[in-house]
N, C-alpha and C positions, 0 to 999 in steps of 0.2 A: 446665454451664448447664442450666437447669432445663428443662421444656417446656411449662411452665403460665405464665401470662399475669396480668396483673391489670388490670379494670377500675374505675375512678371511678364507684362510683353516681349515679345521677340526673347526670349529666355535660352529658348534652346540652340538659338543661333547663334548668342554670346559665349554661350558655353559648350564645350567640346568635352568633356570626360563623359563618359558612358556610365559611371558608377554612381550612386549616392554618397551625401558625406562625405566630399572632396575635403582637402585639409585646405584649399581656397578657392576662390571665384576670379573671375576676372573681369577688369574693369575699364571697358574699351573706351578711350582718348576722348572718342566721338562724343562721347557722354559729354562731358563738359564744353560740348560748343551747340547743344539741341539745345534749338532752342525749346522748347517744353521743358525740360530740366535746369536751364539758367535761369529762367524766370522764379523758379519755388524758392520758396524761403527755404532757411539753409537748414532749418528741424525737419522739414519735407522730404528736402534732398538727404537726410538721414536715415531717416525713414526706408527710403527708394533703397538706399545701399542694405539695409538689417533687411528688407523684405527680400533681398536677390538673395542671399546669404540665408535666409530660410528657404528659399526657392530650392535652394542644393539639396536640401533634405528633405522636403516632402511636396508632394505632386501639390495638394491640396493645401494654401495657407489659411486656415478659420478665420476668418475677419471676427476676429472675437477679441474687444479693445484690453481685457485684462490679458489672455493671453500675450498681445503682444505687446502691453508697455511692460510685463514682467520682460519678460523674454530679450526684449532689444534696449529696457532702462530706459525706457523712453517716456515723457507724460501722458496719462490717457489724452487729456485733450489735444495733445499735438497727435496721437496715432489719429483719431476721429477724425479729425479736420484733414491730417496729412492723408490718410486714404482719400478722402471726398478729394483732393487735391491732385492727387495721381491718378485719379482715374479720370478728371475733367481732363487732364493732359494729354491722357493717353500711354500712359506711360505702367497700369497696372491697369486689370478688368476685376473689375469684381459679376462676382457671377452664384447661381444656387446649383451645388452639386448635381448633377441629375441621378433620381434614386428609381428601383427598379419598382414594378405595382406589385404591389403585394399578391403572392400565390405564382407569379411568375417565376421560372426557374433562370439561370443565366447559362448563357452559351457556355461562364466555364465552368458550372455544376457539374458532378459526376454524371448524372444521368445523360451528358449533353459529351461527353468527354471526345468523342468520334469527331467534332467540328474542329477544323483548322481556330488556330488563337494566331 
């Protein structure tokens, strides 16, 4: 399993519900006239659609190739390729969580509770 992540560009600003696990996403016009998205191959642009749709449900997508050729039926080597592919575009970041150093507590620790969140 990998330990880098991928995000949906501009995600939050296509999507408007406040909650997780929406029963859908939305799929703005404009998409199919960017150019960065009319140029991928069309397993790419498959791809692009199953990662927004996992986007709804968790902050954090694992760029972890089994996870998501089970998840979206997709073949490893199209996820592999089709990430490297989105993210030349610009159209997903892949990026490494940022984790806390160890023995540090976090702002929302109990012992920390008194700090505005």
């Amino acid at each position: 399993m990998s330990d880098t992540y991928i995000r949906v560009r501009n995600y939050e600003k296509f999507q408007a519900f406040k909650r997780r696990r929406p029963v859908w996403v939305k799929l703005h016009r404009d998409l199919w006239i960017s150019p960065p998205f009319i140029t991928l191959e069309d397993t790419t642009k498959l791809l692009y659609l199953g990662l927004t749709t996992i986007a709804s449900e968790e902050d954090h997508i694992p760029n972890d190739i089994e996870f998501l050729y089970k998840r979206l039926a997709i073949s490893p080597d199209i996820v592999e390729k089709g990430v490297q592919h989105l993210a030349k575009a610009g159209l997903v970041s892949v990026y490494k969580k940022p984790g806390r150093k160890p023995g540090k507590k976090s702002k929302h620790s109990p012992a920390n509770k008194d700090l505005p969140l």
